[in-house]
C-alpha positions in Angstrom: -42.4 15.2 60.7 -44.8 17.5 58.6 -42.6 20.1 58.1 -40.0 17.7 57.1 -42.3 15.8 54.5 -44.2 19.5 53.3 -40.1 20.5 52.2 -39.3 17.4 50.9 -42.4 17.6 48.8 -41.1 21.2 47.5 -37.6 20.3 46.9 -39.0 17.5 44.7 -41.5 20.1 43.1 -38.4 22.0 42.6 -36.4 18.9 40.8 -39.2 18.2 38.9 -39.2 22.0 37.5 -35.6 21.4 36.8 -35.9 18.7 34.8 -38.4 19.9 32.5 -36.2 22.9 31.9 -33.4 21.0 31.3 -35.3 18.7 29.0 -36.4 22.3 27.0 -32.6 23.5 27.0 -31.3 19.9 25.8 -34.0 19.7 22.7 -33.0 23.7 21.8 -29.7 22.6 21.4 -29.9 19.8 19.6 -32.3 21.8 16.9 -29.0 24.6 17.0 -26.2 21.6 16.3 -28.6 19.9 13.5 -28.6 23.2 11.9 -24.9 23.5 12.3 -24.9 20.2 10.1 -27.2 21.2 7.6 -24.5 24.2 7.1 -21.2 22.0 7.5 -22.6 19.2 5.1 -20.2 16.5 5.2 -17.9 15.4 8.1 -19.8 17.0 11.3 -17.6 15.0 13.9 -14.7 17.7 15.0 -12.5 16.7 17.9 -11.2 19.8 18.5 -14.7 21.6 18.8 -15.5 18.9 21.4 -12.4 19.4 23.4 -12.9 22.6 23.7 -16.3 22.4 24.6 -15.6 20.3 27.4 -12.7 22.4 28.6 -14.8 25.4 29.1 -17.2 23.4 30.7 -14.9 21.4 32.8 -13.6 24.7 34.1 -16.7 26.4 34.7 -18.2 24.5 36.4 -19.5 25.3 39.8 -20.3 22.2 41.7 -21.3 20.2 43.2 -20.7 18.0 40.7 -17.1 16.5 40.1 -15.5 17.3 37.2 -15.6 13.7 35.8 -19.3 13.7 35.9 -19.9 17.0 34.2 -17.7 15.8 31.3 -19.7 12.8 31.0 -22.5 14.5 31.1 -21.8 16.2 28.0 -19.7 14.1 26.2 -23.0 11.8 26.0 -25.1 15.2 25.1 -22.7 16.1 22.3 -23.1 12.5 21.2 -26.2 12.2 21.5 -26.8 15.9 19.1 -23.9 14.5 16.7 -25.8 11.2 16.3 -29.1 13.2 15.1 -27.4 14.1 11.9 -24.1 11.6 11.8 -24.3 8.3 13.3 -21.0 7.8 13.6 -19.4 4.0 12.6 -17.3 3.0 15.8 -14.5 -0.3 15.3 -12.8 -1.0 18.6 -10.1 -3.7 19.3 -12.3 -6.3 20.7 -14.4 -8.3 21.8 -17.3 -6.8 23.8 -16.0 -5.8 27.1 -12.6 -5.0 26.5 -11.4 -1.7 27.8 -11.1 -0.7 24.4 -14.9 -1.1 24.1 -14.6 1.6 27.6 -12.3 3.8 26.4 -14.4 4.3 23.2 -17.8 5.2 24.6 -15.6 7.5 26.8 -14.8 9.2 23.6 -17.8 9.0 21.3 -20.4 8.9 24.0 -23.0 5.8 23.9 -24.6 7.4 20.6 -22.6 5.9 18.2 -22.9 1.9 16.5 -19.6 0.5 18.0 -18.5 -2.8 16.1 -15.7 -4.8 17.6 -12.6 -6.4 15.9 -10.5 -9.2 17.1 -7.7 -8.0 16.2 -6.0 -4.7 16.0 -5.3 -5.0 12.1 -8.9 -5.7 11.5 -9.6 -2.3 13.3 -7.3 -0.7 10.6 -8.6 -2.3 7.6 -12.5 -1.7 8.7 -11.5 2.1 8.8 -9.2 2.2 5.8 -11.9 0.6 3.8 -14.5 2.8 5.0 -16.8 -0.1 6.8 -16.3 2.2 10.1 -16.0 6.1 10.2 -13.4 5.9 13.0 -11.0 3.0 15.1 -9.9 2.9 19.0 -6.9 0.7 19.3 -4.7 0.9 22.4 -1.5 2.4 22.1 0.9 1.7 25.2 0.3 1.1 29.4 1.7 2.8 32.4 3.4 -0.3 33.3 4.0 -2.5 30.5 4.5 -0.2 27.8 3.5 0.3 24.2 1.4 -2.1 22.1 3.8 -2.9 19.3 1.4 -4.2 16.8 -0.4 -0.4 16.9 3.0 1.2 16.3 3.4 -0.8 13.3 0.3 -0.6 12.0 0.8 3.5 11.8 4.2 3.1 10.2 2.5 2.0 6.9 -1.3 2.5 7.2 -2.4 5.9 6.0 -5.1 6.7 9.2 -4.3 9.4 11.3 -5.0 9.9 15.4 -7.5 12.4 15.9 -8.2 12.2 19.5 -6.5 9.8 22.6 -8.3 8.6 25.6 -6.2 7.7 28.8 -8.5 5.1 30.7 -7.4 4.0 34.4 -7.5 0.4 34.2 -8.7 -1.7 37.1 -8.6 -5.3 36.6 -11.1 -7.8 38.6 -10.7 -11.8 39.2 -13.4 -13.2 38.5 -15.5 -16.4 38.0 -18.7 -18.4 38.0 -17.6 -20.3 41.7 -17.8 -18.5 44.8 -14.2 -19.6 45.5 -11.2 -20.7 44.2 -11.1 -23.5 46.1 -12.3 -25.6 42.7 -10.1 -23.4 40.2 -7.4 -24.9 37.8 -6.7 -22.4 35.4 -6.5 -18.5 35.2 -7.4 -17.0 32.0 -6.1 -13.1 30.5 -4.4 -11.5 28.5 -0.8 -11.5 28.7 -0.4 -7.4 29.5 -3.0 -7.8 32.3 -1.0 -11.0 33.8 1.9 -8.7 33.8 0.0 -6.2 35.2 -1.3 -7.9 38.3 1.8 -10.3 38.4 2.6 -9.5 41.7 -0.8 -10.1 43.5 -1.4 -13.1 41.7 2.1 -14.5 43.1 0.7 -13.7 46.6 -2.6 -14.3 45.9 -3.2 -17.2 43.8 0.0 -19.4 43.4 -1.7 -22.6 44.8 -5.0 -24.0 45.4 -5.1 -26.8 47.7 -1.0 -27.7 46.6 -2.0 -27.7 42.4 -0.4 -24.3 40.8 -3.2 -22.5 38.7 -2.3 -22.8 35.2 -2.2 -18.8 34.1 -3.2 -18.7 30.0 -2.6 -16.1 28.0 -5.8 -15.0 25.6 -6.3 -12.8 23.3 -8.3 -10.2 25.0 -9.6 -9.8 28.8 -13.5 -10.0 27.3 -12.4 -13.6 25.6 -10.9 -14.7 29.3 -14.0 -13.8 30.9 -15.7 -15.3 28.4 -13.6 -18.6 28.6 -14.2 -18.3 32.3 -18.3 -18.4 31.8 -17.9 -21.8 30.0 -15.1 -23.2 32.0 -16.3 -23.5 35.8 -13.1 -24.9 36.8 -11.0 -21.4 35.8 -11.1 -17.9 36.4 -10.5 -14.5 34.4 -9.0 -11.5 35.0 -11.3 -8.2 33.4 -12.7 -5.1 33.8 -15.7 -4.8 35.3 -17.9 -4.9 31.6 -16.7 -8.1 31.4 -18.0 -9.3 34.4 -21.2 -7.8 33.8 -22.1 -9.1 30.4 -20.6 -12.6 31.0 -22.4 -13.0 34.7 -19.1 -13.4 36.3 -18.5 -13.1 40.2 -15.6 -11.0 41.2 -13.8 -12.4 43.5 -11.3 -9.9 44.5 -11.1 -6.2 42.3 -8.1 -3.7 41.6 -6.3 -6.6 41.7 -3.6 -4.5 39.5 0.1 -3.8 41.1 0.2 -0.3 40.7 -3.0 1.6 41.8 -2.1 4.7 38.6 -2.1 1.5 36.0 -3.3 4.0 33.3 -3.6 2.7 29.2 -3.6 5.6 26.4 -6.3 4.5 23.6 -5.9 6.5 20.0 -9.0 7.1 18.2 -7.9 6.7 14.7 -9.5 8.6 11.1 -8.9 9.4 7.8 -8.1 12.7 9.5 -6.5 14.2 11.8 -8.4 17.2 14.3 -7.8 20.6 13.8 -6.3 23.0 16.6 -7.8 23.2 19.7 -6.2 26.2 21.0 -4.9 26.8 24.7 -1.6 24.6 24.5 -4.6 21.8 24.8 -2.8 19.9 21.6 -0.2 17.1 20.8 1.4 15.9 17.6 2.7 12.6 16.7 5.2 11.6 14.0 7.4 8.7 13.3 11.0 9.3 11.9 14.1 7.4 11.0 17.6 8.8 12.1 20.2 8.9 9.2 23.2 6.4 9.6 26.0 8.4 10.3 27.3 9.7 13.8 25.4 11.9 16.0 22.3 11.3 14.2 19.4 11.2 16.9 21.0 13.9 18.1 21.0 15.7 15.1 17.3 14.5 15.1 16.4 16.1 18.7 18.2 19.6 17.9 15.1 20.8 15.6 13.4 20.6 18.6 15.0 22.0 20.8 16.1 25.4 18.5 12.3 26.0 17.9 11.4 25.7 21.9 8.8 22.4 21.0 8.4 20.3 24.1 8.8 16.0 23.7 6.5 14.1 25.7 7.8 10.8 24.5 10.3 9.3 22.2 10.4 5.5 21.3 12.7 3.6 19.4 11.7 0.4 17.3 12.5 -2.3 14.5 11.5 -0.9 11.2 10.3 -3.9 10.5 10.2 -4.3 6.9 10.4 -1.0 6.4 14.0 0.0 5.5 16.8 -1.9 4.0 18.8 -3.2 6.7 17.5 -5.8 9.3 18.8 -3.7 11.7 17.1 -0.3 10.8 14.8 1.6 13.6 12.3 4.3 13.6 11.6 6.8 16.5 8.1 7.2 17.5 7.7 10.6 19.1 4.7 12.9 20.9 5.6 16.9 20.9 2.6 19.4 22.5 1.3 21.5 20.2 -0.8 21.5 16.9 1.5 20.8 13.9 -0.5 23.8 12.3 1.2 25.9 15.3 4.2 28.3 13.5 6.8 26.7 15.7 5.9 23.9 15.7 5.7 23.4 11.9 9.2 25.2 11.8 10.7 22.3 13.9 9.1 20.0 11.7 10.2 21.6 8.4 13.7 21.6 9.8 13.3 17.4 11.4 12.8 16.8 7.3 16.1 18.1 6.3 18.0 15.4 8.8 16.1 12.4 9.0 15.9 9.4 6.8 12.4 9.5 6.7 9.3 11.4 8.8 5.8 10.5 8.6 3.1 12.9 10.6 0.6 10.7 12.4 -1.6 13.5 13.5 -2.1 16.4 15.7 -4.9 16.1 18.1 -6.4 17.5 21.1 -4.3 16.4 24.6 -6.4 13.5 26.8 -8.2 14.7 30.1 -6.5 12.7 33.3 
């Protein structure tokens, strides 16, 4: 037992020596990045700088410590340097406790002053008028698809993506009961009742013979926050919604598929410069000229100058155009749109569309 407590006392000596050395490294190199903003003046923040960062560290690391963790780590070190010289202005698609709240401090780190919107055009217009330095919006789910109102947004606003966050969504029932033996009414947003559809048929169809009514909200955070005032409902959130409404959950990863995954832009005045490594992604929107053989006409660019599509979308102009019946194609190519091949394609794409907007090139999302 002596032995035992005389190396747990060393190991802990040993920690503690750690610490203080980490502590010494930490402050050095927040004195170096203050200096680097001294020198940059201006706009400090650069995705691509912070990708690769993370990259090297990510694959240099040597254990034991996941991979997940080390990013985190110094995503919230970077932030925390940044914020020294820059506090960064943060508008998310609210309320607090959305998982566009999550998806943005898994971006920008806790550092920054994160303001939430209630709706995804306020998020625009906050940025566009300069009241926040950069947006989160979602942008489309593993299983229900994209978020129109996004899309359409970046058809006509002048912001640019300059980073994307893919956040695994697990979605919680929750309430103040301790059953649902009481419960009338679910509250959520409509994607997440989609989303869990399933369970909830074989879950929570009826309680003692009444259906539960299941009401679409605006936003998971407002459900959950419906749910704290309403003791005869329940929500379905994440698990920050729980938390900061005191919410029981009742059942978790209540989603149908287990890989339920949502992409979240991070949206600028700017787009991020190249990150090197085949580590980028470009986005543009485009119309396809009305004439025969016109999206493939649109597709050939790509394919002459070897650029690889990761998604292509169709939708309603809406508004934009002349014809009620006029689309655009929203489409995701890897690369930087600085990249020689890549700008070739993109040169060429001009000659044979209607119309072709670049939404930004920015550094690829870590799974």
């Amino acid at each position: 037992m002596a032995s035992s407590e005389d190396e747990l006392g060393k190991l802990r000596d040993g920690i503690d020596h750690i610490d203080n050395e980490v502590l010494r490294l930490l402050s050095e190199r927040a004195r170096l990045a203050q200096r680097v903003g001294t020198i940059k003046h201006g706009n400090i923040y650069r995705p691509e700088r912070e990708a690769q960062v993370l990259k090297r560290i990510a694959e240099t690391n040597p254990g034991p410590l996941p991979e997940a963790a080390v990013r985190t780590i110094f995503r919230e070190v970077m932030s925390a340097c940044l914020a020294l010289e820059q506090p960064l202005r943060i508008a998310y698609f609210g309320p607090a406790g959305t998982f566009t709240e999550s998806a943005a401090k898994k971006h920008f780190g806790s550092a920054p002053t994160f303001t939430p919107f209630l709706t995804i055009d306020d998020v625009f217009r906050a940025v566009e008028s300069g009241q926040a330095d950069y947006g989160v919006v979602p942008v489309e789910n593993s299983t229900e698809g994209s978020v129109g109102r996004t899309l359409d947004l970046m058809l006509t606003s002048p912001l640019m993506i300059c980073g994307e966050v893919n956040l695994r969504i697990h979605q919680n029932l929750m309430t103040r009961a301790t059953s649902l033996d009481s419960v009338k009414r679910l509250y959520s947003h409509a994607q997440s009742l989609a989303q869990c559809h399933e369970w909830l048929n074989r879950n929570l169809a009826r309680v003692d013979g009444v259906p539960i009514a299941r009401v679409p909200v605006a936003s998971n955070a407002e459900a959950a926050r419906m749910a704290a005032q309403d003791p005869e409902s329940c929500a379905i959130a994440g698990e920050a919604a729980a938390r900061l409404y005191e919410l029981n959950v009742l059942a978790a990863n209540i989603e149908d598929d287990p890989n339920n995954t949502t992409r979240f832009i991070a949206l600028a005045g700017h787009d991020a410069g190249p990150s090197g490594n085949g580590q980028d992604k470009t986005s543009f929107v485009c119309s396809a000229q009305n004439k025969p053989g016109a999206v493939h006409d649109l597709l050939t660019p790509l394919k002459r100058h070897e650029v690889s599509m990761s998604r292509f979308e169709s939708r309603p102009a809406r508004g934009f155009g002349n014809s009620r019946w006029e689309y655009v194609f929203f489409i995701d190519i890897e690369g930087h749109r600085q990249d020689a091949k890549l700008a070739a394609a993109l040169e060429d794409l001009r000659g044979c569309v209607g119309f072709l907007k670049e939404l930004g090139s920015y550094p690829r999302a870590s799974n």
